[in-house]
C-alpha positions as CSV (number, residue, x, y, z in Angstrom):
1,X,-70.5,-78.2,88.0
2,X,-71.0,-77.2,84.1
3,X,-69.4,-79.2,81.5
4,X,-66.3,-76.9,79.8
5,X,-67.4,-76.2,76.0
6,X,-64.3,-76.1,73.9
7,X,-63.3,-73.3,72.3
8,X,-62.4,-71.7,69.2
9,X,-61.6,-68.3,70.6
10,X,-62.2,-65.6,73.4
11,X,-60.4,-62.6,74.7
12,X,-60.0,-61.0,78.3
13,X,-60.5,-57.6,78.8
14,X,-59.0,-56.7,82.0
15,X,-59.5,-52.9,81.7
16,X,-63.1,-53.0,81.1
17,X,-63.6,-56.1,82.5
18,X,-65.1,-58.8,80.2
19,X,-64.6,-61.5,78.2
20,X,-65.9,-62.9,74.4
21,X,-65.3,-66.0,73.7
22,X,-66.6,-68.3,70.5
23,X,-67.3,-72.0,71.7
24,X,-66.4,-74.8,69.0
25,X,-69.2,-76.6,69.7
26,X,-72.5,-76.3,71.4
27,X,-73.4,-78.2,74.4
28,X,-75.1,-81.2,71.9
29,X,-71.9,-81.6,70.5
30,X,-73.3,-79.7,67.1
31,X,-70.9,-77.1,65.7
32,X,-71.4,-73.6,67.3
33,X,-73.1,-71.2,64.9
34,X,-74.7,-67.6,66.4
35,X,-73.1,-64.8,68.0
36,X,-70.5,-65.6,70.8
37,X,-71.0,-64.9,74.5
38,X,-70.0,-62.1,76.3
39,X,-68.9,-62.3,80.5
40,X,-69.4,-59.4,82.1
41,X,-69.4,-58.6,85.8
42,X,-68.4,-61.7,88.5
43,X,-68.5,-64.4,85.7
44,X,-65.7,-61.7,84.1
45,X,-63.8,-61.0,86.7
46,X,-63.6,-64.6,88.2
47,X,-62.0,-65.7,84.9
48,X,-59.5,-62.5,85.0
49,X,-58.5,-63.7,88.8
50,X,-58.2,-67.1,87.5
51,X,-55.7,-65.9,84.3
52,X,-53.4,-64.2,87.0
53,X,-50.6,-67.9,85.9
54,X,-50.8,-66.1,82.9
55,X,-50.3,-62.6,83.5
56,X,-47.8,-63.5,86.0
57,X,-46.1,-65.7,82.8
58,X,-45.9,-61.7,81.0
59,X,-45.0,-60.1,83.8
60,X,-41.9,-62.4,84.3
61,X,-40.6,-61.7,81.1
62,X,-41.4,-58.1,81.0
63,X,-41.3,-56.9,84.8
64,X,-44.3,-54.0,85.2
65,X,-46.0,-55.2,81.9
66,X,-49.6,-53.2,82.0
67,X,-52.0,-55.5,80.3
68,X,-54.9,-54.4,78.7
69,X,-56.4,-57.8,77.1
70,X,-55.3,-61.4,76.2
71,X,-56.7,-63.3,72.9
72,X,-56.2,-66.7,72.3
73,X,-57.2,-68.3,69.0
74,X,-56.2,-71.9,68.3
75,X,-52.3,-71.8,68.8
76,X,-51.7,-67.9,68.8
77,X,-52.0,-65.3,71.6
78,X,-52.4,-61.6,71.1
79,X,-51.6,-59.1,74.1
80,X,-52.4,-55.5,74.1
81,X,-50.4,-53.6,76.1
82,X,-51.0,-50.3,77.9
83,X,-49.1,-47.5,75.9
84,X,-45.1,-47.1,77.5
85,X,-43.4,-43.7,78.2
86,X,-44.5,-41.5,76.3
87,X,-46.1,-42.8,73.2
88,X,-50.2,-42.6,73.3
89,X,-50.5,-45.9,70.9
90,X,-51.2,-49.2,72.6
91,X,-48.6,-52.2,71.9
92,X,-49.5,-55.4,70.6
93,X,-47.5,-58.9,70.7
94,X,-48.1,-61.7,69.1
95,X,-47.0,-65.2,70.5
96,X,-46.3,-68.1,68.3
97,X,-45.7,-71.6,69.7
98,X,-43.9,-72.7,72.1
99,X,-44.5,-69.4,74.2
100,X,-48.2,-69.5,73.1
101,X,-48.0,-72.9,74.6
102,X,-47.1,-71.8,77.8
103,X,-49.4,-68.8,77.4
104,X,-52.7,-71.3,76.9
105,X,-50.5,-73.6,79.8
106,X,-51.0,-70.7,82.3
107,X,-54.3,-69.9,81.4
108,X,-55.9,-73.1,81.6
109,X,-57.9,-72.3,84.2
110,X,-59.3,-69.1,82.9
111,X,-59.9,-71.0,79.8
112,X,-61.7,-73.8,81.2
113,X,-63.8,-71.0,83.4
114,X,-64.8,-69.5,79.9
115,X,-65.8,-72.6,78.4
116,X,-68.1,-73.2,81.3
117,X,-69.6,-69.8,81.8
118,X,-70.4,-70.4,77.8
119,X,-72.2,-73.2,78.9
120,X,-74.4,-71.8,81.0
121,X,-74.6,-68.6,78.7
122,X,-76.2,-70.8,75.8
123,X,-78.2,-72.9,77.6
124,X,-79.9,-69.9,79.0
125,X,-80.0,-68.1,75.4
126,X,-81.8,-71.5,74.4
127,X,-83.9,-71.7,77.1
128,X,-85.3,-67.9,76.2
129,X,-85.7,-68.8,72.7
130,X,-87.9,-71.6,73.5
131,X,-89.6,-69.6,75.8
132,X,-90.7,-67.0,73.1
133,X,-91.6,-69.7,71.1
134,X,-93.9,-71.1,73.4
């Protein structure tokens, strides 16, 4: 099993199926400086099955909610919405403590998901630099 990195950010895409995440620090335990990581196929949608405490946490508050991404930054969450009714324009809504805490609280597994797949993603970006190097 991977070792979680922490995070600074990342954000779910469940329409197109992704995530980007930023990782606080890299594996050595030296800040994180570089381009984030990008999940994309199984790695993705593994961590969007795993944030279902999470959308279930939206969905109980807003019954029929059509999610289009999550981002978590620190203490604040950011939901897009699908556009209601009508109206073309998607919706976004921001969450401040305590529901962000409960947000992050459901999506602890998703998060911890993340932080490992980032893991894996930089030590394989490390192990091709060293390998053009070489």
């Amino acid at each position: 099993m991977t070792t979680a990195l922490p995070l600074v950010s990342y954000k779910i895409h469940l329409v197109d199926v992704r995530v980007r995440a930023v990782p606080r620090r890299s594996a050595d335990g030296a800040a994180f400086h570089g381009p984030g990581v990008d999940l994309r196929g199984a790695e993705a949608a593994e961590v969007i099955e795993a944030a279902a405490p999470l959308l279930a946490w939206l969905d109980a508050r807003e019954p029929g909610v059509a999610v289009r991404s999550v981002s978590v930054r620190e203490a604040r969450v950011l939901v897009s919405l699908a556009p209601a009714g009508a109206d073309p324009r998607p919706r976004a809504v921001r969450f401040d403590a305590p529901w962000a805490d409960e947000l992050r609280e459901a999506g602890r597994d998703a998060e911890k998901l993340i932080g490992e797949a980032c893991a894996r993603a930089l030590a394989r970006r490390d192990a091709a630099r060293a390998s053009a190097l070489t």
